[in-house]
SEMIVO-567030 format. One line per field, with one value per residue (C-alpha): x, y, z. Coordinates in steps of 0.1 Angstrom, whole numbers, plus 2048, in hexadecimal, padded with zeros to 3 digits. Each point is the difference from the previous one (the first is absolute). Layout:
# SEMIVO-567030
xx: [X, ...]
yy: [Y, ...]
zz: [Z, ...]
//
This chain:
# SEMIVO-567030
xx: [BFC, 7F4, 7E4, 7F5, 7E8, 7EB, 7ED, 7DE, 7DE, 7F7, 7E2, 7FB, 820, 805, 81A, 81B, 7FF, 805, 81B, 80F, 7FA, 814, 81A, 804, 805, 818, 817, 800, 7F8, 7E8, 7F2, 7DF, 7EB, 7F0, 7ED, 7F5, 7E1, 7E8, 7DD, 7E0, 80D, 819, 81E, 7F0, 7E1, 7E6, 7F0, 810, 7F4, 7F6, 804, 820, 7F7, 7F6, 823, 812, 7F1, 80C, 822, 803, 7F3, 81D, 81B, 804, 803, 7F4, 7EB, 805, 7E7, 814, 7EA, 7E8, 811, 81F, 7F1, 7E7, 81A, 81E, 81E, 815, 7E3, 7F8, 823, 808, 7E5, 80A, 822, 7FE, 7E6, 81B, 81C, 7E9, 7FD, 824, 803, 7FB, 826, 7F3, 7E9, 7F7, 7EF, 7FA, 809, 800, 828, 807, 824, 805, 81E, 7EE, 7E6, 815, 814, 7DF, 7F3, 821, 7FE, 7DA, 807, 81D, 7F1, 819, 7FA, 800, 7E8, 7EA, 800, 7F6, 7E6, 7F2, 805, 7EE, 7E1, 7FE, 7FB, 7DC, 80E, 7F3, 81B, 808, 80B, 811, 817, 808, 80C, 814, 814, 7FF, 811, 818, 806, 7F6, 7E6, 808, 7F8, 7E6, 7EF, 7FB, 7ED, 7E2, 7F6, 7EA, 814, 826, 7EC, 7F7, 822, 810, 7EC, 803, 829, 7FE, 7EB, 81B, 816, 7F6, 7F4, 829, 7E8, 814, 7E7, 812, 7EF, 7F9, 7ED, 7ED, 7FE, 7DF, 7F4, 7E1, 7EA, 80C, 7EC, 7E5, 803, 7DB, 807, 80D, 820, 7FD, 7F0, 80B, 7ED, 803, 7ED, 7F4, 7F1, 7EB, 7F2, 7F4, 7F7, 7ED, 7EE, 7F7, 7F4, 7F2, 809, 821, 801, 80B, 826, 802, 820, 812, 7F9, 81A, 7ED, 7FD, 7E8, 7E8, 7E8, 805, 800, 7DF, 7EE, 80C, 7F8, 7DF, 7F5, 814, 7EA, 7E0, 7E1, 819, 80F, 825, 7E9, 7E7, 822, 80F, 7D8, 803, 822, 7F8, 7E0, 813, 81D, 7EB, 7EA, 81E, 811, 7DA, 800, 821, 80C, 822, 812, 7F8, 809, 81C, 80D, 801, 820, 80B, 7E9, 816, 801, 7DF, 7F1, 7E4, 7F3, 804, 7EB, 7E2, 7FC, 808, 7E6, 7E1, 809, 80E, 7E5, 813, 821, 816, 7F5, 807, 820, 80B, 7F1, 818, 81F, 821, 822, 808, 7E1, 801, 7E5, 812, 803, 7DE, 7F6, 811, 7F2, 7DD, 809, 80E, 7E0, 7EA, 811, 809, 824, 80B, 826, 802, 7F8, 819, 81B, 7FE, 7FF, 823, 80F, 7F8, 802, 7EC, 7F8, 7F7, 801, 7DA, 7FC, 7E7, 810, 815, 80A, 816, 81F, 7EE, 7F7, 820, 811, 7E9, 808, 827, 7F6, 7ED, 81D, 81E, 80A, 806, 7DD, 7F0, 7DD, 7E0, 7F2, 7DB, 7EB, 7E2, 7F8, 7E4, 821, 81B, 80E, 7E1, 7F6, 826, 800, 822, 7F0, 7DE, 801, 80F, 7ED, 7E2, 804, 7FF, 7E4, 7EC, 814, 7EE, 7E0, 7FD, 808, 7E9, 7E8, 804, 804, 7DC, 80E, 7F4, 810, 807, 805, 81E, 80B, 829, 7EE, 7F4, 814, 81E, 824, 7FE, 80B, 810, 80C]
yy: [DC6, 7EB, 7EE, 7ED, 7E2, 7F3, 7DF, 806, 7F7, 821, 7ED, 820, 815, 809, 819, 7E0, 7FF, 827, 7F9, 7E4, 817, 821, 7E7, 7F2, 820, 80E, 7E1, 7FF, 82A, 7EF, 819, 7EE, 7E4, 7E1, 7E6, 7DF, 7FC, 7E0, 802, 7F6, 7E3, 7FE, 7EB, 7EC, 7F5, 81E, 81C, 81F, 81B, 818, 7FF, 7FD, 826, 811, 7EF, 80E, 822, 7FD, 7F9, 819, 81B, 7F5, 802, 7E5, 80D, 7DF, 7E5, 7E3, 7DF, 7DC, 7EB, 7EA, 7DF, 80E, 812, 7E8, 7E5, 7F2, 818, 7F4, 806, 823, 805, 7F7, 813, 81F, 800, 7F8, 81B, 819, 7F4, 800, 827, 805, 81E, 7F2, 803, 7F6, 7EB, 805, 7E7, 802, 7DD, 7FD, 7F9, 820, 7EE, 7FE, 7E9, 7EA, 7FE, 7FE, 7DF, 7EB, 80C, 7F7, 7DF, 7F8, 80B, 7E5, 7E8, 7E1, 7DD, 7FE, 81B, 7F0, 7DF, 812, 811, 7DE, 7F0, 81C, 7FE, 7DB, 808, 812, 826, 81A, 80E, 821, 7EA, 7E4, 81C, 810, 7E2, 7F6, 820, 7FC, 7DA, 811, 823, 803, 80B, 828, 7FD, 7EB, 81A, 817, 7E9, 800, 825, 80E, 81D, 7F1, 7E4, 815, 816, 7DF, 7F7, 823, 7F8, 7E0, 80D, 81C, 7E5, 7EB, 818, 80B, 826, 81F, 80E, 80A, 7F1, 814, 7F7, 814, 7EF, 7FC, 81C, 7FF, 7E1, 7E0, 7ED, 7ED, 815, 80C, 81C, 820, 811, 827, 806, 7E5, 7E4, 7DE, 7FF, 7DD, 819, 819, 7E4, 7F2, 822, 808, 7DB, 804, 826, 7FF, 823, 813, 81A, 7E8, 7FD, 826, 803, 7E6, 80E, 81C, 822, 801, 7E0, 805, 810, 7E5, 7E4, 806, 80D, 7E7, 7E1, 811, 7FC, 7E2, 7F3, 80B, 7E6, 7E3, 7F4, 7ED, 7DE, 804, 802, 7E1, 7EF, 806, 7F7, 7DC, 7FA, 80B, 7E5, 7E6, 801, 7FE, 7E1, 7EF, 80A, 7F3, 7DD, 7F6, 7FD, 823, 80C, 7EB, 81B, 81B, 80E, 7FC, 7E0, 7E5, 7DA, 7F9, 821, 7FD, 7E6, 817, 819, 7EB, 7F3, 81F, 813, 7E6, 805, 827, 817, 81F, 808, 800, 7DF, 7F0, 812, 7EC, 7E0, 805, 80F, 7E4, 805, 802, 814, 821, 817, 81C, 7E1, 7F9, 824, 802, 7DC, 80E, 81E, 7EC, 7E9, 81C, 812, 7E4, 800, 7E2, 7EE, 801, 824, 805, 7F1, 80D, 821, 7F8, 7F2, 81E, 81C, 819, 81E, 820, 821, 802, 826, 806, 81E, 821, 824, 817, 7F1, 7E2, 80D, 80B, 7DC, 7EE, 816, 7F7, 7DC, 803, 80C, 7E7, 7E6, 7EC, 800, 7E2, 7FE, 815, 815, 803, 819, 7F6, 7DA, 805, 817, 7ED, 7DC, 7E9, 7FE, 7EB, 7DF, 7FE, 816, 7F3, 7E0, 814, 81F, 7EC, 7F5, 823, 807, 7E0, 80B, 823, 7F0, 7EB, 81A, 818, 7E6, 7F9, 822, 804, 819, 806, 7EC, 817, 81E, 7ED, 7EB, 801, 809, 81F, 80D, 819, 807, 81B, 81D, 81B, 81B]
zz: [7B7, 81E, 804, 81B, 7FF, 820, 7FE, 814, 809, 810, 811, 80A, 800, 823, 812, 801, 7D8, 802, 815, 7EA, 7E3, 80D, 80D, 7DD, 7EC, 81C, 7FC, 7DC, 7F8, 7E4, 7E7, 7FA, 812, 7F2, 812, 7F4, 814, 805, 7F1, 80E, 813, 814, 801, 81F, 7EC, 80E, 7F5, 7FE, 81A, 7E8, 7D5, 7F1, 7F1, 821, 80C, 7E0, 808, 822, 7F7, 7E8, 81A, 81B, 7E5, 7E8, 7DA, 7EF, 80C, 7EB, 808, 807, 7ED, 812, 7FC, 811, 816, 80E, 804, 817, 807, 7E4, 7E8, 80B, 802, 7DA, 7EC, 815, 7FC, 7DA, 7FD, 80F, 7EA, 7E1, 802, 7FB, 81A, 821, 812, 825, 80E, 825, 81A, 824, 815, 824, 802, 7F0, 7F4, 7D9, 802, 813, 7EA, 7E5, 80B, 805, 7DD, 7ED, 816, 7F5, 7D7, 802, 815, 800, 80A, 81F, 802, 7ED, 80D, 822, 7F4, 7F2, 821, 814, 7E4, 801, 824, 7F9, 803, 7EC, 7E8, 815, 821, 7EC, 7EE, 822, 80E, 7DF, 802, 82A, 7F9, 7E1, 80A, 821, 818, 7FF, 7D7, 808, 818, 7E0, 7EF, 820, 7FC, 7E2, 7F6, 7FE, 7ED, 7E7, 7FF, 7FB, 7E0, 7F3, 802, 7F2, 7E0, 7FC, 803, 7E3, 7EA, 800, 809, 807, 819, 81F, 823, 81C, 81F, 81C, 822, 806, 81D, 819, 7FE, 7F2, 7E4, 814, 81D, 80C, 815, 7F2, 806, 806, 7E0, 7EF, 7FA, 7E8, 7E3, 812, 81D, 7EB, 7F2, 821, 80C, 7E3, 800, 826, 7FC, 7E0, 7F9, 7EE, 81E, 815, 7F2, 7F3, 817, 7F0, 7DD, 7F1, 800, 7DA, 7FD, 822, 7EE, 7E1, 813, 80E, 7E5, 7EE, 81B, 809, 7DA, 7FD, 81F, 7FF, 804, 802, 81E, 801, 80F, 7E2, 7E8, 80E, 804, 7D5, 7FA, 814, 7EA, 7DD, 80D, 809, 7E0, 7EA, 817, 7FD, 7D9, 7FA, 7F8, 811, 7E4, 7F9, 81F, 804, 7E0, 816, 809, 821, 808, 805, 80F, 7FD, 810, 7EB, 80E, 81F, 7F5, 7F1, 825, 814, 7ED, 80E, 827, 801, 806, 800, 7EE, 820, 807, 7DD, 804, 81C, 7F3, 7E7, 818, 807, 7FD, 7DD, 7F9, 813, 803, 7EC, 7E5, 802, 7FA, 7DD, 7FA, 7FF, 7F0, 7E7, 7FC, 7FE, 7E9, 7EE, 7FD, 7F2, 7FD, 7E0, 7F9, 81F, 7F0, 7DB, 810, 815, 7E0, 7EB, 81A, 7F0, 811, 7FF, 815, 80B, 80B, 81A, 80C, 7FA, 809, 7E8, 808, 7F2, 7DF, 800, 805, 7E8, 7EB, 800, 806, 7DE, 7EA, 812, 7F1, 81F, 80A, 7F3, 80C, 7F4, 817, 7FE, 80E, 7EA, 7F6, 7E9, 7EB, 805, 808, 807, 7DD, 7FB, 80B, 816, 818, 7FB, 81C, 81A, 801, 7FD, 822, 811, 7F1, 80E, 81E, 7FE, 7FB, 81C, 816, 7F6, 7FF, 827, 80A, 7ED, 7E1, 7E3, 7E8, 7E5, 811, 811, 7E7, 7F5, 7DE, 80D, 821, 7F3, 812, 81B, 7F5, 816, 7ED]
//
């Protein structure tokens, strides 16, 4: 049996994840699909386009078997981060044999030599990667010029676009988690990452995004959207949509981050992962002078803090993520298989996954039945489900109706 894994964000699954997708099971002639998908928020530190369920659904409809959620601390985090709780989520069910990515270079051994370079990182590597932080660059430029100054500038170059980035963590957690999933990759095809002009009728997920913001309406990116979800997508962004406008969103996501900054001491937010070097202190000020959220943004923006970074920061605050909760979570690594998605091949898997014994995580499909009530599982999930309330509460839901309590897999069957 083969079963391929994809790590996603399907922010909205568009005709170049289709692509990736049919790619994928052509390479490795997998028997079932499961991807490990990003929530609410997204691993930049925004809002999702539309709910991680309409997403699921979407998924499901363009051929994946089992849509399985990365937990929101993984997945609203830095590439290794996101990168980790996926790839343990994968080799936790015991029955995933291939993981596919897409990366711009489209060359596995390439990858492959600057991940095995970065899990073994030697001396000299890290005493550049010192030297270029004590310099003021963020962490992303200072690692790409340690491995230019150890490795060279060709590894180095893979280290500057999203994709390979994130193909390179996915190796290096396969890599020290000694995992028997088999790699792939898929050259990424049409428009690159940040590019905001489709190709053909292929467009970045970066693109619909800025379509969909400038036009206000799900129409306006139908062509870039597999047949099988149009009619999804809209309905669902229309509903999704209706009464609030993306300005009003970020107008109430400002106010909520601004109370909680005024309403917090220093020290307190000085707990919060990902504020470091006295960006507290920061954050107190900026919050006086900004009148809008782009502004405070910038206010914030230098060199070691870039705007991607400050995204998650604030996600983080307003959530209330803190380092210590972070880091019991790394040292205890318990997950769990989060359905929010599945077809009959699905039913079918979890079914086998259920009666292996090399699957080692619960999968949950209802968490008022199963694991929340048991306290290793208790600190992470709690988080998605603040997660889930937050953005329901921008996006003016009702908070029950939407809740993680309430909202059930899709089923396609």
């Amino acid at each position: 049996m083969r079963v391929l894994g994809i790590i996603a964000e399907y922010n909205p699954f568009h005709n170049g994840h289709l692509y990736q997708l049919k790619e994928s099971i052509e390479q490795t002639n997998a028997d079932f699909v499961v991807a490990v998908m990003s929530g609410n928020f997204t691993q930049r530190g925004e809002l999702a386009v539309l709910s991680k369920w309409s997403r699921a659904e979407m998924a499901v409809e363009c051929g994946i078997d089992l849509v399985l959620e990365n937990p929101f601390v993984f997945a609203c985090n830095n590439a290794e981060y996101f990168a980790k709780g996926a790839v343990a989520i994968l080799n936790g069910l015991g029955c995933v044999t291939h993981l596919s990515f897409g990366s711009e270079s489209g060359d596995l051994e390439s990858l492959k030599k600057v991940a095995d370079f970065l899990t073994n990182e030697g001396q000299a590597y890290q005493q550049a990667l010192k030297k270029n932080l004590d310099k003021g660059f963020s962490y992303p430029k200072a690692r790409s010029e340690a491995v230019s100054e150890c490795v060279g500038q060709e590894a180095a170059a893979l280290l500057r676009d999203p994709n390979n980035i994130l193909a390179i963590e996915y190796l290096k957690q396969l890599k020290l988690t000694n995992s028997d999933i088999i790699p792939v990759t898929v050259k990424r095809k049409g428009a690159g990452y940040h590019d905001i002009l489709p190709i053909g009728t292929i467009a970045s997920a970066s693109a619909i995004r800025k379509m969909l913001e400038d036009k206000k309406t799900g129409e306006t990116i139908t062509e870039f959207l597999p047949i099988e979800v149009q009619e999804i997508f809209n309905t669902a962004f229309h509903k999704q949509y209706e009464g609030i406008s993306f300005e009003r969103i970020e107008q109430d996501y400002y106010k909520l981050m601004v109370a909680k900054i005024l309403t917090m001491p220093e020290t307190e937010l000085s707990t919060i992962f990902s504020v470091r070097e006295g960006l507290e202190n920061k954050l107190k000020s900026a919050v006086r002078t900004a009148e809008n959220l782009e502004v405070f943004k910038q206010t914030i923006l230098s060199k070691r803090y870039t705007a991607t970074r400050i995204s998650r920061i604030l996600v983080h605050l307003l959530i209330g993520l803190n380092r210590e909760d972070f880091q019991d979570i790394i040292r205890n690594l318990d997950l769990y298989a989060r359905v929010l998605g599945f077809n009959k091949k699905g039913t079918e898997l979890l079914k086998q996954m259920k009666k292996s014994e090399k699957a080692c995580l619960p999968c949950i499909t209802n968490v008022n039945k199963q694991v929340y009530g048991i306290e290793q599982y208790r600190k992470l999930l709690s988080y998605d489900f603040i997660a889930s309330d937050l953005y329901n509460l921008l996006l003016n839901q009702n908070l029950y109706d939407y809740s993680d309590y309430v909202k059930m897999p899709y089923r396609k069957l």
